[in-house]
Steps between C-alpha positions, in 0.01 A plus 500: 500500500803688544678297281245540213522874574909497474440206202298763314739810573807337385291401176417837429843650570662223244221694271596804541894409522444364135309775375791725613755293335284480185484860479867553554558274221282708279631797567915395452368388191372809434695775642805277530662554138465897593843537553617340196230788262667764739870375357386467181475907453800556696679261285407682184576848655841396559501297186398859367769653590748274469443577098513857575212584258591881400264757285634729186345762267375378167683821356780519707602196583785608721314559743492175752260505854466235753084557484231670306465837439549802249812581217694766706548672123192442331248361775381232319409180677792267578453181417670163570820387373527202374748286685631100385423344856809275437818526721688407131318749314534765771463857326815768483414748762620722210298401206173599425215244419151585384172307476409468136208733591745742666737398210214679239370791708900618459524384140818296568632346171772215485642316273757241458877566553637414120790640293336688206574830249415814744230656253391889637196656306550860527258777427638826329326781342596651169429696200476421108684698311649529143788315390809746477661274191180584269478884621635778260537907462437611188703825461530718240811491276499840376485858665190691340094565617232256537288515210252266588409219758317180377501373853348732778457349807608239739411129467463484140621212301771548198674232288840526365547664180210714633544900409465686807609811483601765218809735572556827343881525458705815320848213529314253351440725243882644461581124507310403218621819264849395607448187353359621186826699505757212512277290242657775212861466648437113504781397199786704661378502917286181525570502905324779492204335391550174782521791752176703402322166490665368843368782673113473393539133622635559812156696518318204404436548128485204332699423194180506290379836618849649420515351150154650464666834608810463218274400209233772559668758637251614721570560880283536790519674836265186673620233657274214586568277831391184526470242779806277512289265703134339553326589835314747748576854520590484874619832543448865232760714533423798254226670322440635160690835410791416803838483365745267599870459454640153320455194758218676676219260655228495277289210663606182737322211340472149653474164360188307722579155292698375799456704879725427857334417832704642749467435861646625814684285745624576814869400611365168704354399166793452254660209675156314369497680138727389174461561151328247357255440764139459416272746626106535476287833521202670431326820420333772642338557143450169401343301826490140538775448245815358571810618305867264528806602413885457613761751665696642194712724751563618816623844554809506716461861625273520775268755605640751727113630603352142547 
């Protein structure tokens, strides 16, 4: 009986004994491969910085940290910089390199290193104004009174040939007598004559009114003037009834068939300006329409004020 009892003891320890061993087995299985998940993170952290991830600024991208956080300029949210991950394509310390994200919130452009024409568009402002090669005073040739105006006010239109003005002048009526004069005395003092009729041309008589003067002998204190050139009346210098001496202004007229577009550049400029250079511009009083042309001339003086 006592063996049976030791028999069934030993039975139920070999039980229990492989029970134990059964459930050590499970739980190596289990927690055994612990160790190797817990290396697995530390691997990566040092993995992590190993690379030496760093943050920048989208807009300033100077700005380098070793973690998250805000722009010390703008405090925006840093964000990562992109790094190669390759010991051959390590990145200069020095140079700056942007995620194409990054790259677009800073509105980087780039473009390929090529040898090309430097072209500069530059923006100038300017005025139209009247070309100085069509622009004319009309004086008056003759001392005397203004009779009568045909042209009273600035901005009007004349064409050449036009009558715009009628002079009252005592000389021009001496003159004319004179001439009269020499025209008896013409067998035995004809350079008389030549003189009397030199000096009513040099106050623009034409050779027709003063053989009109010799055959009817009739003179005339009235002078008209007329325009020596087509255009606007840019500027009116008299009235009727002022008197004026010989070569006084009467009128500045200019010619509008052909104007200048001048523009002001600044110093920096000229180095990218040269006659003949093509130039595009528009105007305030005709919008949406473009207007080409090509630098005639560049002044040489510049601007003390500007």
């Amino acid at each position: 009986m006592d063996t049976t009892k030791i028999k069934n003891i030993l039975i139920k320890n070999t039980k229990y004994g492989l029970i134990l061993i059964a459930g050590l087995f499970l739980g190596w299985l289990i927690f055994g491969g612990s160790d190797n998940h817990d290396a697995t993170p530390e691997h990566g952290h040092t993995h992590e910085q190993a690379t030496g991830q760093l943050w920048t600024c989208a807009m300033h991208p100077q700005i380098k940290q070793d973690k998250a956080g805000k722009c010390p300029l703008c405090g925006m949210d840093l964000i990562p910089l992109k790094t190669s991950g390759k010991a051959e394509g390590a990145i200069d310390p020095n140079a700056i390199q942007l995620s194409e994200e990054a790259a677009a919130l800073a509105n980087v452009q780039t473009t390929r290193v090529s040898r090309q024409n430097p072209v500069k568009e530059i923006q100038l402002y300017g005025t139209i104004q009247a070309d100085e090669r069509l622009s004319q005073s009309q004086t008056s040739h003759v001392n005397g009174r203004i009779e009568k105006l045909f042209v009273s006010f600035t901005g009007e239109s004349v064409g050449q040939g036009q009558t715009i003005a009628i002079i009252y002048s005592p000389e021009l009526l001496n003159a004319q007598q004179e001439l009269l004069e020499a025209g008896k005395m013409q067998a035995t003092q004809p350079a008389l004559v030549q003189a009397a009729r030199e000096k009513l041309r040099l106050w623009k008589l034409s050779d027709e009114q003063i053989v009109e003067i010799e055959q009817s002998k009739n003179v005339s204190p009235l002078i008209e003037v007329k325009a020596n050139t087509s255009g606007i009346v840019v500027s009116k210098k008299v009235n009727q009834g002022d008197y004026v001496n010989q070569g006084s202004v009467l009128f500045d007229i200019a010619g509008l068939s052909q104007i200048w577009a001048m523009f002001d550049a600044y110093e920096t400029d000229l180095p990218f300006l040269k006659t003949g250079d093509k130039i595009t511009f528009t105007l305030q009083a005709i919008p949406g329409r473009m207007f080409t042309g090509n630098i005639s001339f560049i002044d040489p003086v510049l601007d003390k004020t500007t």
